[in-house]
ChimeraX commands (.cxc) that place a marker at each C-alpha (Angstrom):
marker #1 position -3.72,-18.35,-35.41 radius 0.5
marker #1 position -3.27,-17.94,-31.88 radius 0.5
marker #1 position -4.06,-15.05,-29.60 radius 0.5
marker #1 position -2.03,-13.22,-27.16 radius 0.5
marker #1 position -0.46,-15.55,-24.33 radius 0.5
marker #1 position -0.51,-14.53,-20.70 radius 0.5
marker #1 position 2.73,-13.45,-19.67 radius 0.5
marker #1 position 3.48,-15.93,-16.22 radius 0.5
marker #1 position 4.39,-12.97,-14.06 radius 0.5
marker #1 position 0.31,-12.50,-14.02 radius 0.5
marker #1 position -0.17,-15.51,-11.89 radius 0.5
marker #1 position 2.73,-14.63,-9.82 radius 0.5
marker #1 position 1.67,-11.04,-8.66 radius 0.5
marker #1 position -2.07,-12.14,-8.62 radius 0.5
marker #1 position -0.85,-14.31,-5.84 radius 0.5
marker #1 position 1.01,-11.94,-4.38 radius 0.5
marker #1 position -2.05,-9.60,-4.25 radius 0.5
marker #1 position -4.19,-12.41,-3.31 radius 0.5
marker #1 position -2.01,-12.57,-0.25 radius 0.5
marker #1 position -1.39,-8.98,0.56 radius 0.5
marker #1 position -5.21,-8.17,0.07 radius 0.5
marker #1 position -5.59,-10.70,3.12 radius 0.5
marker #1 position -3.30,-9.32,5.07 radius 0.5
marker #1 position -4.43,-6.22,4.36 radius 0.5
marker #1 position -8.09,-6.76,5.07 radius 0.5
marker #1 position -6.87,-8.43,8.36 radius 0.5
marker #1 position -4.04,-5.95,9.99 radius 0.5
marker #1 position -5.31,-2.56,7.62 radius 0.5
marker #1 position -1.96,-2.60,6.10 radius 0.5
marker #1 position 0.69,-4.49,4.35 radius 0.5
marker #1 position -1.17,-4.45,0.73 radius 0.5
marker #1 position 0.91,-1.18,-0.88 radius 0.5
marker #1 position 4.35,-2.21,1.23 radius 0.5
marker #1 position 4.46,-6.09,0.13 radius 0.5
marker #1 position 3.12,-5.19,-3.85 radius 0.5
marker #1 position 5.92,-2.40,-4.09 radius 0.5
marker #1 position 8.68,-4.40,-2.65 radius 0.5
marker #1 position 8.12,-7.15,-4.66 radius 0.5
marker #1 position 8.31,-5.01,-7.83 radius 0.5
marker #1 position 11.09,-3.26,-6.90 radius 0.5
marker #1 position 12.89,-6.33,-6.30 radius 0.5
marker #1 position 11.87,-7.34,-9.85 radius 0.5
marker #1 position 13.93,-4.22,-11.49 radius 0.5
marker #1 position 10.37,-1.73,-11.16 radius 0.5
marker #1 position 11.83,1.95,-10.63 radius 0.5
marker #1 position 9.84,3.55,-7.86 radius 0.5
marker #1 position 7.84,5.70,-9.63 radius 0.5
marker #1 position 6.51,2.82,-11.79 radius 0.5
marker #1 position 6.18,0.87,-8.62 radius 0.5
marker #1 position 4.07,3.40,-7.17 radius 0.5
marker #1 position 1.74,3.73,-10.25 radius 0.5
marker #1 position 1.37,0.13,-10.84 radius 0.5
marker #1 position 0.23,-0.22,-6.76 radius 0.5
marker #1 position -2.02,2.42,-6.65 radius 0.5
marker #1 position -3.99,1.95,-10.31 radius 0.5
marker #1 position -4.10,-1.67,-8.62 radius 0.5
marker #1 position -5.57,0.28,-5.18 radius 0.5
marker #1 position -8.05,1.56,-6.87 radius 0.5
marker #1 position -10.08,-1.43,-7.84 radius 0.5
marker #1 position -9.28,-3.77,-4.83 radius 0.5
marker #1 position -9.54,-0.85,-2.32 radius 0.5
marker #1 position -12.99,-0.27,-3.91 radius 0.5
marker #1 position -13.95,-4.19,-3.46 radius 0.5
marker #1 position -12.49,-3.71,0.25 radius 0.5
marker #1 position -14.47,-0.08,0.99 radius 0.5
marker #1 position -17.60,-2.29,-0.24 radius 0.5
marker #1 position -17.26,-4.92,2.12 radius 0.5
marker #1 position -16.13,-2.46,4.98 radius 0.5
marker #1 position -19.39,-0.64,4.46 radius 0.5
marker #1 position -21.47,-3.61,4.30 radius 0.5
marker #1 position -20.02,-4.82,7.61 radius 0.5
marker #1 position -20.91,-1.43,8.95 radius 0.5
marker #1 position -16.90,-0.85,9.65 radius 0.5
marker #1 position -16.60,3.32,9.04 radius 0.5
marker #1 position -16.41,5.57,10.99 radius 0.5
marker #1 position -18.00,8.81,8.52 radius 0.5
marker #1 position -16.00,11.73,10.20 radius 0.5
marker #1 position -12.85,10.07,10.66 radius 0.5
marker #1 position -13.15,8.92,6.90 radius 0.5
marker #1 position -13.77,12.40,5.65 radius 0.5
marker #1 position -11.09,14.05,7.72 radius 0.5
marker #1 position -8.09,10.82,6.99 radius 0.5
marker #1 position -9.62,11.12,2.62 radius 0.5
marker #1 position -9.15,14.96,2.43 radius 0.5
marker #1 position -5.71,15.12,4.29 radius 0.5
marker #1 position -4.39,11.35,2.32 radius 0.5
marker #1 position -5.77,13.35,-1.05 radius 0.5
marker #1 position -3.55,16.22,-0.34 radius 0.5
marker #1 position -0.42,14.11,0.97 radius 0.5
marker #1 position -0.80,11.92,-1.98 radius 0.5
marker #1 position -0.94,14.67,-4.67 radius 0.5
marker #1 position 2.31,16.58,-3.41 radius 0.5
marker #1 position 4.61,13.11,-2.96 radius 0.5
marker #1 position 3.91,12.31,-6.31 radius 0.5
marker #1 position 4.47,15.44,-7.86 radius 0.5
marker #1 position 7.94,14.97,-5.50 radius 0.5
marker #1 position 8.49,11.14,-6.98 radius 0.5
marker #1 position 8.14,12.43,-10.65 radius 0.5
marker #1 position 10.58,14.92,-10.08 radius 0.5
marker #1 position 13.27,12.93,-9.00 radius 0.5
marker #1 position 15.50,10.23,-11.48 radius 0.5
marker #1 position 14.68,6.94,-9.95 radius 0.5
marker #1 position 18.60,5.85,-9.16 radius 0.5
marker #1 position 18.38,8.56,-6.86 radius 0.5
marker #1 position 15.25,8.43,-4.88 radius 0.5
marker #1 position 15.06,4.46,-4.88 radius 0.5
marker #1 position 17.67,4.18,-1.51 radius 0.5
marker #1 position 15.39,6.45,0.25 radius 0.5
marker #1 position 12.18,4.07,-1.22 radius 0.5
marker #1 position 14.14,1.09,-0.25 radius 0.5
marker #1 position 15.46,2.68,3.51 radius 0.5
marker #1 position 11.35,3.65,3.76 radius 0.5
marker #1 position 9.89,0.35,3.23 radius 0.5
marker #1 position 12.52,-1.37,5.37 radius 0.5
marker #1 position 11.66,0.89,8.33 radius 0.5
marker #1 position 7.56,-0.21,7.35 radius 0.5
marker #1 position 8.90,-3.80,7.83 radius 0.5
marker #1 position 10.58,-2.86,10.86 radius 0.5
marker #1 position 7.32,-1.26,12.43 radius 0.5
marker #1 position 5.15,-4.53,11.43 radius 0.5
marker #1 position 7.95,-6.88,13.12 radius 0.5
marker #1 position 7.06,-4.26,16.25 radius 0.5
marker #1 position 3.81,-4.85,15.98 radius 0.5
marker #1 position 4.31,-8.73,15.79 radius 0.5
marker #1 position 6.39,-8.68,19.14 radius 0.5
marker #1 position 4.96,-6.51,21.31 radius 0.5
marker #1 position 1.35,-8.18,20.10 radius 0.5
marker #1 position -0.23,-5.10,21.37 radius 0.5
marker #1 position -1.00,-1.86,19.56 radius 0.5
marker #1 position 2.44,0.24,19.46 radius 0.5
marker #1 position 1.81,4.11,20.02 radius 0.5
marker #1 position 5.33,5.63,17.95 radius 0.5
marker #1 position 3.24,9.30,18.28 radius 0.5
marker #1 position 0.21,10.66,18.45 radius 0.5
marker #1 position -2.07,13.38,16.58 radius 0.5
marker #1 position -4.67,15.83,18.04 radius 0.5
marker #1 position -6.51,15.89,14.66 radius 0.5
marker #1 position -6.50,12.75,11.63 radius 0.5
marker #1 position -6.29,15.61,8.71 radius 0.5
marker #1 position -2.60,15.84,9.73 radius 0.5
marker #1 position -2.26,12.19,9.90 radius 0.5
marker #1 position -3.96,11.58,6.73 radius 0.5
marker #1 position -1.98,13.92,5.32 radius 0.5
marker #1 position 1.53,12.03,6.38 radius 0.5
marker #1 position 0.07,8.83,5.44 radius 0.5
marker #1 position -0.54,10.05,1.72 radius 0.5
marker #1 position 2.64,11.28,1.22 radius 0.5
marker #1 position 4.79,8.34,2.44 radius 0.5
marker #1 position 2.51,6.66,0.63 radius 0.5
marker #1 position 2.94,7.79,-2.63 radius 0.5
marker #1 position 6.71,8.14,-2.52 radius 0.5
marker #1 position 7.18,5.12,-1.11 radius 0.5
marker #1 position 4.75,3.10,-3.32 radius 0.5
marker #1 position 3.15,1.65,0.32 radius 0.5
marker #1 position 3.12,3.49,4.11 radius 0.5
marker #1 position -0.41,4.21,4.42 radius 0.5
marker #1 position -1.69,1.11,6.56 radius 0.5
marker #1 position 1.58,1.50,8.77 radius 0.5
marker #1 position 1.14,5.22,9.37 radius 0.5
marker #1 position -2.15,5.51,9.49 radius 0.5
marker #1 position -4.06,2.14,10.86 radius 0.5
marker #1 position -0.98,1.99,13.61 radius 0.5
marker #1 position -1.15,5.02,15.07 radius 0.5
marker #1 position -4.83,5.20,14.98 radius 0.5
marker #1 position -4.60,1.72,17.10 radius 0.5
marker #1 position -1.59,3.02,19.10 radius 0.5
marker #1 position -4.33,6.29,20.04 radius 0.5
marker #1 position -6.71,3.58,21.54 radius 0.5
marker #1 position -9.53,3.52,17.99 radius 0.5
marker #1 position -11.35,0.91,18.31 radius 0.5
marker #1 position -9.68,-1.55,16.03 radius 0.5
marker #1 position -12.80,-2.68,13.80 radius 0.5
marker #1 position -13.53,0.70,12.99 radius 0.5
marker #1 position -9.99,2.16,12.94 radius 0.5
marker #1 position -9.14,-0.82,9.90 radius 0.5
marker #1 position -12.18,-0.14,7.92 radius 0.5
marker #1 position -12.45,3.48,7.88 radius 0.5
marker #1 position -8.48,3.35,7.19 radius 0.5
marker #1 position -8.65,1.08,4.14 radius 0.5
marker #1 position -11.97,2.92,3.07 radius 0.5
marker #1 position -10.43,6.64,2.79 radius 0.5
marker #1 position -7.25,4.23,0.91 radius 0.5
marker #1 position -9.58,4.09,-1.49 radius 0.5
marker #1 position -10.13,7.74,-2.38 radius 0.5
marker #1 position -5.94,8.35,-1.58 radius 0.5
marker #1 position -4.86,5.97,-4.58 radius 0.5
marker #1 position -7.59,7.40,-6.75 radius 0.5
marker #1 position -5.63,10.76,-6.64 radius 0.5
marker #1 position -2.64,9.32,-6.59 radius 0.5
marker #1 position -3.26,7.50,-9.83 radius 0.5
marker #1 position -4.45,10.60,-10.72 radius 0.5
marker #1 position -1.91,12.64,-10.20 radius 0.5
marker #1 position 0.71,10.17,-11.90 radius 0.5
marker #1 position -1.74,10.21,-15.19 radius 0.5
marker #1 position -1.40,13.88,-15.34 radius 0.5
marker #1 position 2.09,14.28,-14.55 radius 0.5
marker #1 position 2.65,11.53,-17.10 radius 0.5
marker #1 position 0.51,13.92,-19.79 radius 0.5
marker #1 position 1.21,16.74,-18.89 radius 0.5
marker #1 position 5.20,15.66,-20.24 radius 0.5
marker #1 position 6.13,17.03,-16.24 radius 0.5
marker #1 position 6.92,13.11,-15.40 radius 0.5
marker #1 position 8.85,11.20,-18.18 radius 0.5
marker #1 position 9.19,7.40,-17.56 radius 0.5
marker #1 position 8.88,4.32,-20.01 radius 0.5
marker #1 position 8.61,0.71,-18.97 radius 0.5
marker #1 position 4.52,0.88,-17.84 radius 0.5
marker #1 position 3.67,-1.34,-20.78 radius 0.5
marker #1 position 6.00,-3.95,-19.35 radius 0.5
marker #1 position 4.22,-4.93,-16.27 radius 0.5
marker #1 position 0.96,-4.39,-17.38 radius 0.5
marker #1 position 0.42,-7.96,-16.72 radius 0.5
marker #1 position 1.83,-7.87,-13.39 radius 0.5
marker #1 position -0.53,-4.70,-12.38 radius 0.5
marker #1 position -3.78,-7.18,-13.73 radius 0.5
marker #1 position -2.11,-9.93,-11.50 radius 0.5
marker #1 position -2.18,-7.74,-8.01 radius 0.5
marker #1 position -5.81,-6.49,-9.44 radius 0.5
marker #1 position -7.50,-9.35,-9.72 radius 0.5
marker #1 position -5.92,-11.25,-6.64 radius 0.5
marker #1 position -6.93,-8.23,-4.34 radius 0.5
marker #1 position -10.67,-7.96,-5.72 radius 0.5
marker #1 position -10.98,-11.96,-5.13 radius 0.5
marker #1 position -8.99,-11.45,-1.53 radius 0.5
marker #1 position -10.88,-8.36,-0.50 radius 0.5
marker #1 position -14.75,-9.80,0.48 radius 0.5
marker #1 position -13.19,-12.98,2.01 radius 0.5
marker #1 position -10.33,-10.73,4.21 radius 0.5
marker #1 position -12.77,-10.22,7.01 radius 0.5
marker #1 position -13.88,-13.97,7.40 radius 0.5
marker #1 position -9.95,-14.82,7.05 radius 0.5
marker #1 position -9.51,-12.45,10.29 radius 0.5
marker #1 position -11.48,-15.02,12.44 radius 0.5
marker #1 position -9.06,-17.90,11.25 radius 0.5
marker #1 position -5.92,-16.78,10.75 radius 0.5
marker #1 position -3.53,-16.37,13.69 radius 0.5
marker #1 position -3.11,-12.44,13.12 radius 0.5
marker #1 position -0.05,-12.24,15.08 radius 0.5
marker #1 position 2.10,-14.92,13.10 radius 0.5
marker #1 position 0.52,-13.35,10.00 radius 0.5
marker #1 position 2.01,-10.18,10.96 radius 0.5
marker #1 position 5.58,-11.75,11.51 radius 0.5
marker #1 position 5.64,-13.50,8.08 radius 0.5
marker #1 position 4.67,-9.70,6.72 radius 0.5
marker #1 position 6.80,-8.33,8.50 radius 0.5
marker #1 position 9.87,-10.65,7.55 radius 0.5
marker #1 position 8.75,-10.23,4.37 radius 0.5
marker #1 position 8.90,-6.82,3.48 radius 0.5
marker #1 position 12.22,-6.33,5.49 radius 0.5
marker #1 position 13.85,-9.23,3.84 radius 0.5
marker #1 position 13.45,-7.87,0.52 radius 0.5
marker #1 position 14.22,-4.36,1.56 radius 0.5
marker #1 position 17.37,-5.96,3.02 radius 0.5
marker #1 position 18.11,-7.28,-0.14 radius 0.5
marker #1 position 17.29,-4.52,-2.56 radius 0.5
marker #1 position 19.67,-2.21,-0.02 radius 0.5
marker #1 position 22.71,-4.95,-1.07 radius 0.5
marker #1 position 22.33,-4.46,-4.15 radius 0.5
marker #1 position 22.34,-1.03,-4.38 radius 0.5
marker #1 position 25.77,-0.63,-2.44 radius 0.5
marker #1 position 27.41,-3.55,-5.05 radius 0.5
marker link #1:1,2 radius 0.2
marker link #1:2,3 radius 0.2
marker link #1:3,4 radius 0.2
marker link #1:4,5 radius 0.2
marker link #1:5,6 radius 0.2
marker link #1:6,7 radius 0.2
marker link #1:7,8 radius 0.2
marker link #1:8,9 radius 0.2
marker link #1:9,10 radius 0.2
marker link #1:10,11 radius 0.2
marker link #1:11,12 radius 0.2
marker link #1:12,13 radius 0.2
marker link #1:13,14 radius 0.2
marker link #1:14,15 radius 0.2
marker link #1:15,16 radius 0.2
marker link #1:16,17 radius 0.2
marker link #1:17,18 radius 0.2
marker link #1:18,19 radius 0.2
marker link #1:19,20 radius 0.2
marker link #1:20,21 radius 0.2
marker link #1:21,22 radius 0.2
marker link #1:22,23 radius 0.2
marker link #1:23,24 radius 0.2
marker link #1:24,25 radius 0.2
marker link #1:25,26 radius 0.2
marker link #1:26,27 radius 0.2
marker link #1:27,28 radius 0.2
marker link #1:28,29 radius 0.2
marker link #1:29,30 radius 0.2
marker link #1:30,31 radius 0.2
marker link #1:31,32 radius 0.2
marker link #1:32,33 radius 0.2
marker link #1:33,34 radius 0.2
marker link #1:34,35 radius 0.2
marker link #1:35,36 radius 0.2
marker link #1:36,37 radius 0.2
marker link #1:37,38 radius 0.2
marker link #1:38,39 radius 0.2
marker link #1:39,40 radius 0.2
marker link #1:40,41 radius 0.2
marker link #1:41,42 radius 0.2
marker link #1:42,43 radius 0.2
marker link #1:43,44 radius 0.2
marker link #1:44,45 radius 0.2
marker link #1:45,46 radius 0.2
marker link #1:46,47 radius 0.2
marker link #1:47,48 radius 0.2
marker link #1:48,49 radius 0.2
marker link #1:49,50 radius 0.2
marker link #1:50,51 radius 0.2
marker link #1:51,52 radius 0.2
marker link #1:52,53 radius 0.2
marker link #1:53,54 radius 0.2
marker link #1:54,55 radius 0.2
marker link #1:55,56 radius 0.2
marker link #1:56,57 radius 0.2
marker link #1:57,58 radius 0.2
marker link #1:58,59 radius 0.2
marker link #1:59,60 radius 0.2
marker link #1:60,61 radius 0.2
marker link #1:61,62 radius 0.2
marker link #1:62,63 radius 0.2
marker link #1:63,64 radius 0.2
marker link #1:64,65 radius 0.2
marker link #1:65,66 radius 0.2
marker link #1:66,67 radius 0.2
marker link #1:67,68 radius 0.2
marker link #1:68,69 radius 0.2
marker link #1:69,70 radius 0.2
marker link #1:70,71 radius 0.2
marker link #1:71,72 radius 0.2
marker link #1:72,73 radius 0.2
marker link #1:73,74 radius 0.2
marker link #1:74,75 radius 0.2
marker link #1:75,76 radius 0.2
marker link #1:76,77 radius 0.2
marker link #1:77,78 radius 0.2
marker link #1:78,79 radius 0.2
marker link #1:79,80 radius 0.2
marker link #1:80,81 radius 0.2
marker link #1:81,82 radius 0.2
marker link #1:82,83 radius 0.2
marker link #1:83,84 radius 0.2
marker link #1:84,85 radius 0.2
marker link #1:85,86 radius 0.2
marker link #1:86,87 radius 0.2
marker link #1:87,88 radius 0.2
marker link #1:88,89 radius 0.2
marker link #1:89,90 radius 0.2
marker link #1:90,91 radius 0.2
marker link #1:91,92 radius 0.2
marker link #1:92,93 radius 0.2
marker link #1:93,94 radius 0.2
marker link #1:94,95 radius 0.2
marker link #1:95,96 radius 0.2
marker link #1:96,97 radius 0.2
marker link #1:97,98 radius 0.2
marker link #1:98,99 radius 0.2
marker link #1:99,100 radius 0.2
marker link #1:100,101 radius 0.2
marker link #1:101,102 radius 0.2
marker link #1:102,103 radius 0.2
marker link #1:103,104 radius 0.2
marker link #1:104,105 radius 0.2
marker link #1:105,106 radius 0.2
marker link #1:106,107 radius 0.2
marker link #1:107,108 radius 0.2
marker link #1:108,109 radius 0.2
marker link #1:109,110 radius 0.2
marker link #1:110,111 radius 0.2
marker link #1:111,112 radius 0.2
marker link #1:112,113 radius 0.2
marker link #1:113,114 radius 0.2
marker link #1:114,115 radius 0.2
marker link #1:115,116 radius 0.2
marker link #1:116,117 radius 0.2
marker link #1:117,118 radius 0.2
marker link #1:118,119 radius 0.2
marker link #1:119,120 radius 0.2
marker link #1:120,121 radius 0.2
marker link #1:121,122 radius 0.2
marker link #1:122,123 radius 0.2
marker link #1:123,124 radius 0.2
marker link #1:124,125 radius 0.2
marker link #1:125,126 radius 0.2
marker link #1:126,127 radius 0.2
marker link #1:127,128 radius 0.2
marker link #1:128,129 radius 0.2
marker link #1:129,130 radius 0.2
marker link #1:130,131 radius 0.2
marker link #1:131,132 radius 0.2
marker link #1:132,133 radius 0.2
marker link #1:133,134 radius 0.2
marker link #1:134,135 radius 0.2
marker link #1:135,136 radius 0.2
marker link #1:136,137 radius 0.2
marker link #1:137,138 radius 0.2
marker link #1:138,139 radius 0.2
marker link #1:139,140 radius 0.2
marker link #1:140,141 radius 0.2
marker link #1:141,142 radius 0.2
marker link #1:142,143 radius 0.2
marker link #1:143,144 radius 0.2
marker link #1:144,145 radius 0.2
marker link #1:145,146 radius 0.2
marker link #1:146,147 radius 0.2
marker link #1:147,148 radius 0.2
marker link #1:148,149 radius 0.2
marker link #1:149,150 radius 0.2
marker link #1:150,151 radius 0.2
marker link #1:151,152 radius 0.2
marker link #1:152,153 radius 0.2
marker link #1:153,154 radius 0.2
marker link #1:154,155 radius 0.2
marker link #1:155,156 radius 0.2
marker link #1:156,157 radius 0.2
marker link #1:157,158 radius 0.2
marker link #1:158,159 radius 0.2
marker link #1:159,160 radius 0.2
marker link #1:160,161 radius 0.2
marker link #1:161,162 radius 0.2
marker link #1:162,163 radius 0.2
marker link #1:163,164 radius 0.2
marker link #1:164,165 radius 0.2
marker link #1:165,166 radius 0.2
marker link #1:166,167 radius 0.2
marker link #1:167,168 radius 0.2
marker link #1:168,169 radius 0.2
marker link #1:169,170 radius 0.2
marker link #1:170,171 radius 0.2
marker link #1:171,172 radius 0.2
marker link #1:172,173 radius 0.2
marker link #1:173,174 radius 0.2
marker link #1:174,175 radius 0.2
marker link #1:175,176 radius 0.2
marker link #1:176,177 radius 0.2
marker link #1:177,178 radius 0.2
marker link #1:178,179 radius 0.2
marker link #1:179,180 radius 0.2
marker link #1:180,181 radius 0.2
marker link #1:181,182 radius 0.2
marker link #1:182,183 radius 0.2
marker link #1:183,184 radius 0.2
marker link #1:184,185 radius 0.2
marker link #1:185,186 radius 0.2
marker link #1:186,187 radius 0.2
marker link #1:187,188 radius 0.2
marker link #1:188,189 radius 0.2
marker link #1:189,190 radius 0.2
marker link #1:190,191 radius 0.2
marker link #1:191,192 radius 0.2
marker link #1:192,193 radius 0.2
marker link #1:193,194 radius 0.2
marker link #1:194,195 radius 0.2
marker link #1:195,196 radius 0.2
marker link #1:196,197 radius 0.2
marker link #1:197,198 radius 0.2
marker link #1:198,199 radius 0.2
marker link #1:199,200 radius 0.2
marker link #1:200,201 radius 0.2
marker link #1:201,202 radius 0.2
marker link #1:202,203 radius 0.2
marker link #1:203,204 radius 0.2
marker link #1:204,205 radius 0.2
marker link #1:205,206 radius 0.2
marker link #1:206,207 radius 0.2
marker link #1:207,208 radius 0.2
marker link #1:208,209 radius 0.2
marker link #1:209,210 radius 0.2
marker link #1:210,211 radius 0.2
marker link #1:211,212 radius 0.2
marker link #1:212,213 radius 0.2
marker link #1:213,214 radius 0.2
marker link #1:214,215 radius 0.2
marker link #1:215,216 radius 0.2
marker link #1:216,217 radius 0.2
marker link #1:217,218 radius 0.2
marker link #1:218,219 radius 0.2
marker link #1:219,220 radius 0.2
marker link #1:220,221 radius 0.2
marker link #1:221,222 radius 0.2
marker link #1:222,223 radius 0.2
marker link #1:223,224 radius 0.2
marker link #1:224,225 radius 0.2
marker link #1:225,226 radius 0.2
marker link #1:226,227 radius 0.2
marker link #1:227,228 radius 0.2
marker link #1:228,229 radius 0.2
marker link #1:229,230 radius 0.2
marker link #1:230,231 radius 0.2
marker link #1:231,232 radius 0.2
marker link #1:232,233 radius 0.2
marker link #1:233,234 radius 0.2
marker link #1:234,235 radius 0.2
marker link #1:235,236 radius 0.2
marker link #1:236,237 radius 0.2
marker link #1:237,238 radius 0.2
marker link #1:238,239 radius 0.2
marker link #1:239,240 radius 0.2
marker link #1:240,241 radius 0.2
marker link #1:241,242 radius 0.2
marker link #1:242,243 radius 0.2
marker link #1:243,244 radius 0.2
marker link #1:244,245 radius 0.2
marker link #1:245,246 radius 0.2
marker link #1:246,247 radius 0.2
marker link #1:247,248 radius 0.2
marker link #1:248,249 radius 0.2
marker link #1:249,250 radius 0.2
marker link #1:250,251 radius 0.2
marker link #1:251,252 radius 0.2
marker link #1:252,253 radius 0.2
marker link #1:253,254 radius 0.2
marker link #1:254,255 radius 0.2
marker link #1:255,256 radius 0.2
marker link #1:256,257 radius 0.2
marker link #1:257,258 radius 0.2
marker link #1:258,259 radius 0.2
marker link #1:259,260 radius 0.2
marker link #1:260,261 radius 0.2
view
């Protein structure tokens, strides 16, 4: 009698978080932008997008907070003040995703994560830190990361880690604190989708489906997270960030086509 076969979208998402752990780790974004495009390109709605990327967050942004913290990479106020405002800008996008059907809120998704793309293909041609705005306090800024975040399944490297760099942070501690306090963002994120999703306020069917593909970007980002920072020293950041950014606007591209045949 055999058991139960591994559906072969697991080996395709675990590579795709393999690879967007590592870019991740490298650039402190990418992870949440690449994993939701991808789904949504696969026929995910947005709010299962978003769930399925952050319950994956969870366990490869813990592997990633471990090795920032072992490499000494945080910055302890900046993490407490970027977690409490992300925590509070997750919470109230989601309760906004699960409000709204997902035929009507995916153009905005799709028009969010194509502007992401846009801002790493910035970053990739000016090879310098951009500076789009600035903030007096990171509360504030935490607090627009988590909410693009959750509503658009991925934002809060872009937001956060680039205008941190663009305020002159010092870029070792600016990616590590930033993918640290991810950490604690998609744990109330995921959070706040489980009790929407009990509470009966967010109605939505199709999780089951892609449980495999949520294992797959798990267990590619744990194995990708404690090798990201030796990968840094190798990899040619700047062309990685083109191939991201190409990437993500590609499919965005794409997904926007669709929706207007």
């Amino acid at each position: 009698m055999r058991g139960p076969t591994m559906d072969p979208d697991f080996w395709l998402f675990f590579a795709v978080g393999f690879a967007a752990q590592l870019v991740d780790g490298a650039l402190g974004m990418a992870y949440g932008v690449v994993s939701s495009t991808v789904l949504l390109a696969v026929g995910v709605t947005p709010a299962n997008a978003s769930a399925s990327v952050h319950a994956a967050k969870v366990f490869t942004g813990a592997a990633s907070a471990a090795s920032h913290i072992g490499f000494k990479n945080i910055d302890w106020r900046l993490l407490g003040l970027l977690s409490a405002g992300g925590v509070l800008g997750g919470i109230a996008g989601t309760y906004l995703l699960t409000s709204i059907r997902g035929e009507v809120i995916k153009p905005f998704v799709v028009g969010w994560l194509a502007l992401m793309g846009l801002v790493i293909l910035y970053r990739a041609w000016k090879g310098a830190r951009p500076k789009p705005f600035s903030w007096k306090s990171p509360l504030p800024l935490g607090l627009a990361g988590g909410f693009f975040d959750a509503v658009g399944g991925g934002g809060w490297g872009p937001v956060v880690t680039g205008t941190l760099l663009g305020s002159g942070a010092d870029p070792r501690k600016a990616i590590g604190t930033t993918n640290t306090a991810e950490l604690f963002v998609a744990c109330a994120i995921s959070a706040a989708f489980l009790t929407a999703l009990v509470s009966g306020h967010w109605q939505t069917t199709g999780l089951r489906e892609h449980l495999w593909s949520v294992l797959g970007l798990i267990g590619g980002g744990i194995i990708a997270a404690p090798v990201a920072g030796w990968m840094t020293k190798v990899l040619p950041i700047r062309a990685l960030t083109w191939i991201v950014g190409i990437v993500v606007t590609g499919l965005a591209v794409w997904q926007g086509v669709a929706l207007l045949t």
